[in-house]
C-alpha positions as CSV (number, residue, x, y, z in Angstrom):
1,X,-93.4,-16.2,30.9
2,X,-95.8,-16.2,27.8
3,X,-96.2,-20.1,25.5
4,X,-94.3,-19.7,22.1
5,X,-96.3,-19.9,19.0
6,X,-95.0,-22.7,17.6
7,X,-95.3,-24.8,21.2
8,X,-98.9,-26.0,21.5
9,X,-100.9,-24.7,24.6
10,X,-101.7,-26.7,27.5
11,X,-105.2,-28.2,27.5
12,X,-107.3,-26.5,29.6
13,X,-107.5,-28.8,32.4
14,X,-104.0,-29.3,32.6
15,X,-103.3,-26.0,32.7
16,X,-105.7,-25.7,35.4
17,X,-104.1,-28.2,37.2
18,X,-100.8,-27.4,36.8
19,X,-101.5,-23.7,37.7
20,X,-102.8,-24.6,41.3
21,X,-100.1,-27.6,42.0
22,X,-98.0,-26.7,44.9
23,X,-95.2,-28.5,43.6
24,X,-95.2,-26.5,39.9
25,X,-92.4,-24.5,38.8
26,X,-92.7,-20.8,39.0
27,X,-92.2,-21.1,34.9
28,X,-94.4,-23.8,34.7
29,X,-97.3,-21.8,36.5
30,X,-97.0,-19.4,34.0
31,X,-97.4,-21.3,31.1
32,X,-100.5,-22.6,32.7
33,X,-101.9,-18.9,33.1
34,X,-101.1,-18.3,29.6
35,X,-102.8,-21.2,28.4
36,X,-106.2,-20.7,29.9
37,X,-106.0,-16.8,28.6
38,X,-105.1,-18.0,25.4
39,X,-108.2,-20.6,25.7
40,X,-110.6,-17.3,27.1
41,X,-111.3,-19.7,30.2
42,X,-110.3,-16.9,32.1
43,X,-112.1,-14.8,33.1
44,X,-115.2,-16.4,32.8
45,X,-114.4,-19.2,35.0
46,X,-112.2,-16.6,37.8
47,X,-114.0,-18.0,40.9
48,X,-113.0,-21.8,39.9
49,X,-111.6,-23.1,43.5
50,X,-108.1,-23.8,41.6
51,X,-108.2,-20.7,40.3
52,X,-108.3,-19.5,43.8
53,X,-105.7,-21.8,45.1
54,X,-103.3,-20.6,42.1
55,X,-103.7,-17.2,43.2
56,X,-102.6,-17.8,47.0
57,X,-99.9,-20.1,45.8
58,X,-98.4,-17.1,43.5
59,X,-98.9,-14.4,46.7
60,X,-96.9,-17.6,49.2
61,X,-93.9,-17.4,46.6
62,X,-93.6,-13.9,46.1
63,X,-93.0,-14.3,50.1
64,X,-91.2,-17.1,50.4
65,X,-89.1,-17.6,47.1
66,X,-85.4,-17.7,47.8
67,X,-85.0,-17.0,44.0
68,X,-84.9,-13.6,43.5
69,X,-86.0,-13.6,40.1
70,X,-89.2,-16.1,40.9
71,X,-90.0,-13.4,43.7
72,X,-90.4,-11.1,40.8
73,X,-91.9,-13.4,38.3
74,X,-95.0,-14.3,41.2
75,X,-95.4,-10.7,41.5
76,X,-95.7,-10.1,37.6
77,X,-97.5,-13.3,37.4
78,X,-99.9,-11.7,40.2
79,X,-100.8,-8.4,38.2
80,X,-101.2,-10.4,34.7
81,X,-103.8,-12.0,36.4
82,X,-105.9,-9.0,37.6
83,X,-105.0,-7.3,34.0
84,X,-107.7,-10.1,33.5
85,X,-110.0,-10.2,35.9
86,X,-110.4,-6.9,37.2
87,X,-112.5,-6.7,39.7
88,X,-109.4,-8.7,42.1
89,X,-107.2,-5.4,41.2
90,X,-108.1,-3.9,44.3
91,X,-108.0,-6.8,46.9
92,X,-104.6,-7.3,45.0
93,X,-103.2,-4.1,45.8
94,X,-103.7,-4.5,49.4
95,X,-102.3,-8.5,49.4
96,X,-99.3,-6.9,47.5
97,X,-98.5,-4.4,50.1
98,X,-96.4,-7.0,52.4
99,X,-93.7,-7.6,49.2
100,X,-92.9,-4.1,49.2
101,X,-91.7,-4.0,52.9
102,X,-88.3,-4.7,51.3
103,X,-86.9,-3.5,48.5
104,X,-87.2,-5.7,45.3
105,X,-84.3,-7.4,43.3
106,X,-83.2,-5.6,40.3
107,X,-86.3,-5.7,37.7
108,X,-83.7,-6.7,35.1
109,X,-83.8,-10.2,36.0
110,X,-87.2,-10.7,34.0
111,X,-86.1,-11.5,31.1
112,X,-89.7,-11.3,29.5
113,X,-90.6,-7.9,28.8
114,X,-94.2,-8.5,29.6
115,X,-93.0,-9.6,32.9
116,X,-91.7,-6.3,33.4
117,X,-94.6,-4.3,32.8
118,X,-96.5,-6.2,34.6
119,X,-93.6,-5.8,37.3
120,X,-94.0,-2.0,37.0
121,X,-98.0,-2.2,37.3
122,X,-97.3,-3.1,41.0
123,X,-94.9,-0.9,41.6
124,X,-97.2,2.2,41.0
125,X,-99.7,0.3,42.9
126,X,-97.1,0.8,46.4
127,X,-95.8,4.2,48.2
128,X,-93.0,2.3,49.9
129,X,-90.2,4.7,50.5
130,X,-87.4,2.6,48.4
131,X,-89.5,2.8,45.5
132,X,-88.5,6.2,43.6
133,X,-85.0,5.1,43.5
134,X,-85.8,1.5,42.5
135,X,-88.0,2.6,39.0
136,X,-85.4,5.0,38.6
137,X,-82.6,2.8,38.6
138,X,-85.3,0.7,36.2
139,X,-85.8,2.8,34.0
140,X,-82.1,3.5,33.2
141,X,-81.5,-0.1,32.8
142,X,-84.7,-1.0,30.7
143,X,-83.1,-2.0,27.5
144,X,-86.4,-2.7,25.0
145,X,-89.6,-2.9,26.9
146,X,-90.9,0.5,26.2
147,X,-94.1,-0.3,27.9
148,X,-92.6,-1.4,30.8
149,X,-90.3,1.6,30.5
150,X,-93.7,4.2,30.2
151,X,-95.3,2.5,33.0
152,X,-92.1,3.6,35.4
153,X,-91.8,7.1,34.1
154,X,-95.9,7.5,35.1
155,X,-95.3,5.6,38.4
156,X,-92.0,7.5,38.9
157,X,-93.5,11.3,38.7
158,X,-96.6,11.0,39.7
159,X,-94.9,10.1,43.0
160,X,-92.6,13.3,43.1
161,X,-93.1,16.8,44.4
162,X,-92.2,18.3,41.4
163,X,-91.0,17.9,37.9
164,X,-87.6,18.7,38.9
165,X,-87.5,16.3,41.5
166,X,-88.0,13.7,39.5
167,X,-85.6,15.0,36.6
168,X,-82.9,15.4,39.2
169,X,-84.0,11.7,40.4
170,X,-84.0,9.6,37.0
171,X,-80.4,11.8,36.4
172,X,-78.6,10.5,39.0
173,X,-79.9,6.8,38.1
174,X,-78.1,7.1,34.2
175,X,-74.9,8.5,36.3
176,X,-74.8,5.6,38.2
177,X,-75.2,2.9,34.8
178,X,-71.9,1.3,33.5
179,X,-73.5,-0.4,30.3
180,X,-71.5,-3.3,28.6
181,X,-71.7,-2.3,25.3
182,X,-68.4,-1.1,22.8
183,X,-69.7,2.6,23.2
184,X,-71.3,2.8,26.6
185,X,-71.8,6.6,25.4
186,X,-74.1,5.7,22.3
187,X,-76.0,2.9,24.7
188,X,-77.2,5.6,27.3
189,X,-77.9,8.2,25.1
190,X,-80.1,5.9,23.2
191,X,-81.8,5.0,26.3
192,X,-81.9,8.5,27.3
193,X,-83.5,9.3,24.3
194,X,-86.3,6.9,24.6
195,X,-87.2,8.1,28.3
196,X,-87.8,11.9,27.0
197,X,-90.9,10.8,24.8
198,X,-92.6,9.1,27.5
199,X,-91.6,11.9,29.7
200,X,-93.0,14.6,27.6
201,X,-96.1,12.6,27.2
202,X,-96.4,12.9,31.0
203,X,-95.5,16.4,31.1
204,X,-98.6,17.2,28.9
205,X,-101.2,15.3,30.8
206,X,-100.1,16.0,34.4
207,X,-100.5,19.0,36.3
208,X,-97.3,18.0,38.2
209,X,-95.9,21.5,39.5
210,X,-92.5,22.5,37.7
211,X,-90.3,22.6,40.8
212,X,-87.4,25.0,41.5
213,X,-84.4,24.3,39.1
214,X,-86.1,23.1,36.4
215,X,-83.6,24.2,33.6
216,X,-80.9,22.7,35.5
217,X,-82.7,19.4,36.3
218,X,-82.9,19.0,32.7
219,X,-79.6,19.7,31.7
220,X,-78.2,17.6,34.4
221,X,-80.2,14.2,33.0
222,X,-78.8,14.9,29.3
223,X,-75.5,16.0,30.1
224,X,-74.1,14.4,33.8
225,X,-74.7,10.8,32.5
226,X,-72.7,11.2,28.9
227,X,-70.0,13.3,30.7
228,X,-69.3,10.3,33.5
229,X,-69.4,7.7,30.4
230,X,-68.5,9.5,27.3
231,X,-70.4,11.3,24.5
232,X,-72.2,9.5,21.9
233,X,-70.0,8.5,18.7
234,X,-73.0,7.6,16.3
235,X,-74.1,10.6,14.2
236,X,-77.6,9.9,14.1
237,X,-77.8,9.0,17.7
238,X,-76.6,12.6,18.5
239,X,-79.2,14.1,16.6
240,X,-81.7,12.0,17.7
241,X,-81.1,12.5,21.4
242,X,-80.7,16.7,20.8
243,X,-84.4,16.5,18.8
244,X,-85.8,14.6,22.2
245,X,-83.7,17.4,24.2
246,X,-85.1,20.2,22.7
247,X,-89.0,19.0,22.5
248,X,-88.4,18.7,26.0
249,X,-87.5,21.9,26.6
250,X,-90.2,22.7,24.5
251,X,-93.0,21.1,26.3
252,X,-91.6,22.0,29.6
253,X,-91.8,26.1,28.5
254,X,-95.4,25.7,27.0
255,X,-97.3,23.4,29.7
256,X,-95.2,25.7,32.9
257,X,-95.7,29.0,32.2
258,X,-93.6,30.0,34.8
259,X,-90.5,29.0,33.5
260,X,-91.2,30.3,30.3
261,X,-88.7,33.5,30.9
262,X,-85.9,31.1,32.9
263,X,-82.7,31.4,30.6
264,X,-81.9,28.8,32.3
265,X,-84.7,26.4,30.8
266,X,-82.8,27.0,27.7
267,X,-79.4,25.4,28.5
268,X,-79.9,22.1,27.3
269,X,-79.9,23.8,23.8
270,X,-76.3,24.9,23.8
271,X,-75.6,21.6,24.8
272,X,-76.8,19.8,21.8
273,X,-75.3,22.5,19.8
274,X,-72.2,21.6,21.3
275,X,-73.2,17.4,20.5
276,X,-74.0,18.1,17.2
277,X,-70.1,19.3,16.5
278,X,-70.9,22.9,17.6
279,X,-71.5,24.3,14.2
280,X,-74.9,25.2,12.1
281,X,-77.5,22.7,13.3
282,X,-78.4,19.8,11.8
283,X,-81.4,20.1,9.1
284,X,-83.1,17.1,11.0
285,X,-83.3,19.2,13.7
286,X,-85.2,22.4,12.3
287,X,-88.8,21.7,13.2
288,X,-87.5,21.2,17.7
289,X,-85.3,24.6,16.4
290,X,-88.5,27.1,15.4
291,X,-90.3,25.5,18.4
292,X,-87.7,26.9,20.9
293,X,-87.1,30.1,18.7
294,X,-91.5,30.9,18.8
295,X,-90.7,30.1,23.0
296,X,-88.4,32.1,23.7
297,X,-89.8,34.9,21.7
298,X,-93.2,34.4,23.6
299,X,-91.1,34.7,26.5
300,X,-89.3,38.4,25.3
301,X,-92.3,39.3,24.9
302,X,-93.9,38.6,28.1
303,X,-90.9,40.0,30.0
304,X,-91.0,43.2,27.6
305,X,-94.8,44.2,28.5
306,X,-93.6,44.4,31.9
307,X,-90.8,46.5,31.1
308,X,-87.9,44.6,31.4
309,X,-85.2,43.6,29.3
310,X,-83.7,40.4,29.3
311,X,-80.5,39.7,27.8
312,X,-80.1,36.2,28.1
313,X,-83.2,35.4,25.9
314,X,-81.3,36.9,23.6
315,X,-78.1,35.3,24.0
316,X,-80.7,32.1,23.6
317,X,-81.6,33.4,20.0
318,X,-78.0,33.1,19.1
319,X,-77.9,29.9,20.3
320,X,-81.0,28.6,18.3
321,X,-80.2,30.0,15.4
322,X,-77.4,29.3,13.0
323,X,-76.3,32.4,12.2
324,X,-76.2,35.7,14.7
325,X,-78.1,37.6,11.9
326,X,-80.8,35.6,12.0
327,X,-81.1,35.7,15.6
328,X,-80.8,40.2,15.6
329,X,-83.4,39.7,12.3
330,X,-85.9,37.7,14.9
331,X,-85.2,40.6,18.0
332,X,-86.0,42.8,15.4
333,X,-89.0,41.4,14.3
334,X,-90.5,40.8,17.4
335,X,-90.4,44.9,17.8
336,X,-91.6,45.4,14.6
337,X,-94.8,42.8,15.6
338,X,-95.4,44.2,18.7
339,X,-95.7,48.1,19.0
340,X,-97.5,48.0,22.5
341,X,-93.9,47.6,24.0
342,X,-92.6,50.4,25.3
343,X,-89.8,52.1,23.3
344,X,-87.2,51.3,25.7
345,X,-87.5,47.7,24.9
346,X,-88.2,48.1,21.5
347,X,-84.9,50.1,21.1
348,X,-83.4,47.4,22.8
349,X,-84.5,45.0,20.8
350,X,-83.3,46.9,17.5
351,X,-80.3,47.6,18.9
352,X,-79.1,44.6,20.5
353,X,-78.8,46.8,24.2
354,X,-80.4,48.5,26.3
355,X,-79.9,52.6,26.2
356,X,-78.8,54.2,29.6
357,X,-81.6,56.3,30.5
358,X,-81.2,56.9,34.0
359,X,-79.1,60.1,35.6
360,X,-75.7,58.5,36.7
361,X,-76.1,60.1,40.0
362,X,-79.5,58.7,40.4
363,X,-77.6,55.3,39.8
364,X,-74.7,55.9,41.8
365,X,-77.1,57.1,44.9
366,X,-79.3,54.0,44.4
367,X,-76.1,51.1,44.2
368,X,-74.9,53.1,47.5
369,X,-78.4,52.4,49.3
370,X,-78.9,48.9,47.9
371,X,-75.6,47.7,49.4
372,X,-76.5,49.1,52.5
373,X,-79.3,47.1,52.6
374,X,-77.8,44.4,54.3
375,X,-76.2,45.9,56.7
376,X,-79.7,47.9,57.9
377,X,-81.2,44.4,58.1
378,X,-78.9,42.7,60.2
379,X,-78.8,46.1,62.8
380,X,-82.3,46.3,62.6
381,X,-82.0,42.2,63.6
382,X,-79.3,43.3,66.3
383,X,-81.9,46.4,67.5
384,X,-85.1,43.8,67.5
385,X,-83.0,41.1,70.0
386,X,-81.5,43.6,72.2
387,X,-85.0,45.6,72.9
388,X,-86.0,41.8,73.6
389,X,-83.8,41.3,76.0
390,X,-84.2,44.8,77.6
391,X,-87.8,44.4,77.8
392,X,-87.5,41.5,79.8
393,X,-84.7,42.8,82.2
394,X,-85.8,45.9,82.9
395,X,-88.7,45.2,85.7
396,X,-86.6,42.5,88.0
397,X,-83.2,44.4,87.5
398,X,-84.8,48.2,88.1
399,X,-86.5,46.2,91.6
400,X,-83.2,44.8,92.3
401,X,-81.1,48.2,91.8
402,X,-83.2,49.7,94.1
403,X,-82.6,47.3,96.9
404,X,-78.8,47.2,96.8
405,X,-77.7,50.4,94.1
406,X,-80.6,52.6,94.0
407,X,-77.9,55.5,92.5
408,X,-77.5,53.4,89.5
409,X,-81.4,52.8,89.0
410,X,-82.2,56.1,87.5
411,X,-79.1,55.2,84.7
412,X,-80.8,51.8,83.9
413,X,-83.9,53.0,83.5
414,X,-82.1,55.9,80.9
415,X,-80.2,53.4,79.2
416,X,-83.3,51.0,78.7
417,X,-84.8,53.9,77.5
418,X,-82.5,54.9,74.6
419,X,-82.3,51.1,73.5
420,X,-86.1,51.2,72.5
421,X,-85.8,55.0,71.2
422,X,-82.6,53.4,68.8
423,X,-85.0,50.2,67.8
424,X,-87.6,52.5,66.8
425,X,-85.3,54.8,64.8
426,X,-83.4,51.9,63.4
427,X,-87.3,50.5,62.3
428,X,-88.1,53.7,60.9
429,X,-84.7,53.9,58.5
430,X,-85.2,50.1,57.4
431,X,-89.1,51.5,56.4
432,X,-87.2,54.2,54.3
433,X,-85.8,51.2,52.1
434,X,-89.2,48.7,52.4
435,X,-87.0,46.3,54.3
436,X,-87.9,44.2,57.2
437,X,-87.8,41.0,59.0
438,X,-89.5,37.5,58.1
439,X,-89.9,35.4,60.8
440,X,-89.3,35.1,64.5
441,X,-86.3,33.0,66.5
442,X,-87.7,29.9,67.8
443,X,-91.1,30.2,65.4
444,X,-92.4,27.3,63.9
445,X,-92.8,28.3,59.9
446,X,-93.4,26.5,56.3
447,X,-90.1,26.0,54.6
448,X,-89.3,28.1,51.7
449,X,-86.3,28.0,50.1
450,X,-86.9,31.4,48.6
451,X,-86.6,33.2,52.1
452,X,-84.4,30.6,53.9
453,X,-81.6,28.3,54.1
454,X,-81.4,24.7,56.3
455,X,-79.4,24.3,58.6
456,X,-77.9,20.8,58.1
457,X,-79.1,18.0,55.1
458,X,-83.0,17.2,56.3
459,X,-85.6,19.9,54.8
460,X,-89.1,19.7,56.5
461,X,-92.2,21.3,55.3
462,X,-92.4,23.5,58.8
463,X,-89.0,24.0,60.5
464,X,-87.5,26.5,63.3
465,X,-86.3,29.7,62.6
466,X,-83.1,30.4,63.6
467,X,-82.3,33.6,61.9
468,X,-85.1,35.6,60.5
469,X,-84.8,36.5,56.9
470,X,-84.0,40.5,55.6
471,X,-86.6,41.0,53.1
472,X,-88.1,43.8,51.3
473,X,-92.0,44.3,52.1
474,X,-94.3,45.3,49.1
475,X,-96.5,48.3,49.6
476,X,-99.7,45.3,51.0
477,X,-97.4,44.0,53.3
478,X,-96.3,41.3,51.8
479,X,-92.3,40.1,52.0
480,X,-91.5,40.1,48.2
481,X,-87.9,40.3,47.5
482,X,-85.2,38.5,49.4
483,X,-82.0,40.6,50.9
484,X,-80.9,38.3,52.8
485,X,-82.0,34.6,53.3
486,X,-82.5,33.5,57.4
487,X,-81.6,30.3,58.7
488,X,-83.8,27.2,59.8
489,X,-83.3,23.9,61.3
């Protein structure tokens, strides 16, 4: 709690009294630590003993204050005074480490917004578990202390796995916010348009890995909390809220090259579209526009070196721009730039689709084989267990057929034998195709979700495979694309 201008400061030596009395208000303490900043006693004069005894009376109330919002205050109180005397801010974050044992009360109940800052400062300064969800939930409900509300979104990602962790995080904190306003929809989109900034700002200095579901993370954070609430009524907060949107987009595509070519990085476009009445696009929002429309270009043209044509870039050109003859006038132009492409993609591009090239029977033989695919995988997973088992029958019940049947022993032995002749020829056909098996029942392995599927809600970074994955081997060795996904637990 910070002195009003207009209310003189404490004297000095009150205000070094009052800061180390036992029997001071929690307010009261802070006026005196505002009064000897303000005077520039501190931090010249840090190692004063009531100094010291200030500072182990603030740590005793975060403890034992049966106020919730005092148990805050002494915490914010705590980090204001290491903000000036720096050299305590380590020792502090090890005496802070015992008030994040429990979860804090709702950061809200500072009413200073320089209490909450200095609230968030110690947050980022713990890596108890509750935390992610708590500066979440903050960060929704932060109202006007945009420094408060940047210190969260730094403390909040540079905690997560990946960028669409903590999207998908801060996304179902807005869903869960019931604002008391008259348009509740207007309230969160505002809000909602003053995280993005500070989000993009960490997106450009982090290396913070892009995650898997990106695209969708990102749609779900604009769109899930204004469809549980209600759109925005306002105008100019729906265009201010797309132009955050789609610079979001835009610095997500440009600092993550690998999600450059995801269509689905694009959706949060055709929402906005949709927000901003679903006709041409506002003018305000031209600059954010040609941004996306130079991305996904990039993108066409990355996927096109390779080869490969993807529609739904284009289908994202006739999102961005007004008019579907501007977006066939870009497709075009990108052909016209770039004459290294191969002509099948250049055609394409002229055209608007993609000539049929290859011999229908070709095609028709090649649909055939891929959707027997499967079905080799799981007999060649059949073949692998049942050569398993046979391997380690075969000695103990060839000894004991000799005891009691010894006519049937000969018969074993055949049928053993064809078992591992069918295993082979059933490993020989999946070779034919590339396929094979990832993994090994019982084997201990890193999770991927690109080559398998939990069993149950917990994911692990090594789990048990339960059913090996049908994959398709590249010519080093390596599995590459995924048939069928395995099982783990």
């Amino acid at each position: 709690m910070n002195t009003p201008e207009h209310i003189q400061p404490l004297p000095t030596e009150d205000a070094l009294a009052l800061f180390a009395s036992p029997t001071a208000s929690p307010e009261d303490r802070s006026d005196a630590l505002t009064a000897l900043i303000s005077s520039k006693w501190l931090p010249k004069q840090a190692d004063h003993p009531q100094v010291a005894a200030g500072r182990q009376l603030l740590l005793r109330q975060i403890a034992e204050a049966t106020e919730p919002g005092y148990r805050l205050l002494a915490v914010a109180e705590s980090v204001r005074l290491v903000q000036v005397v720096k050299r305590w801010a380590a020792e502090l974050a090890t005496q802070l480490q015992p008030s994040f044992a429990v979860e804090l009360p709702p950061m809200q109940l500072l009413s200073n917004a320089d209490d909450r800052l200095n609230l968030a400062r110690a947050c980022a300064l713990s890596g108890a578990e509750w935390l992610p969800g708590y500066i979440a939930r903050s960060i929704a409900e932060e109202e006007t202390g945009e420094k408060a509300r940047a210190e969260l979104v730094g403390a909040l990602f540079s905690r997560q796995p990946s960028m669409a962790a903590g999207l998908a995080l801060l996304a179902k904190a807005f869903c869960a916010l019931r604002p008391a306003t008259e348009s509740p929809g207007d309230t969160i989109a505002r809000r909602l348009g003053r995280t993005l900034p500070l989000i993009r700002e960490f997106i450009i200095e982090s290396e913070l890995e892009a995650g898997e579901g990106l695209g969708m993370a990102l749609y779900g954070l604009i769109v899930d909390p204004l469809s549980e609430i209600g759109r925005p009524q306002e105008e100019k907060v729906q265009v201010d809220l797309s132009r955050e949107a789609l610079l979001t987009v835009h610095d997500l595509v440009r600092t993550r090259i690998s999600v450059v070519a995801d269509a689905e990085m694009y959706r949060t476009a055709a929402y906005c579209r949709r927000l901003c009445g679903g006709g041409t696009w506002p003018v305000e929002l031209r600059k954010p526009l040609e941004r996306l429309i130079g991305d996904v270009s990039e993108a066409i043209v990355l996927l096109g070196r390779q080869g490969q044509c993807h529609q739904a870039l284009i289908d994202q050109l006739d999102i961005l721009c007004d008019h579907s003859d501007r977006a066939k006038a870009v497709a075009r132009g990108i052909a016209e730039k770039h004459p290294e492409l191969s002509e099948d993609v250049r055609d394409w591009l002229v055209r608007g689709r993609r000539r049929i090239v290859k011999v229908a029977s070709e095609a028709a033989i090649e649909a055939v084989a891929s959707n027997s695919d499967e079905s080799i995988g799981l007999a060649l997973q059949a073949a692998r267990q049942v050569r398993q088992m046979g391997d380690g029958l075969r000695a103990s019940l060839a000894s004991t057929l000799e005891i009691y049947e010894p006519n049937l022993a000969p018969a074993m032995v055949e049928l053993f034998d064809r078992v591992r002749v069918m295993a082979v020829q059933l490993e020989q056909a999946a070779q034919h195709r590339g396929l094979g098996l990832y993994g090994v029942v019982g084997e201990d392995i890193e999770m991927s979700t690109k080559f398998f599927s939990a069993v149950g809600s917990r994911h692990r970074p090594r789990m048990t495979v339960v059913q090996p994955a049908i994959v398709r081997f590249r010519a080093d060795g390596t599995p590459g694309e995924v048939v069928t996904k395995g099982l783990v637990e």
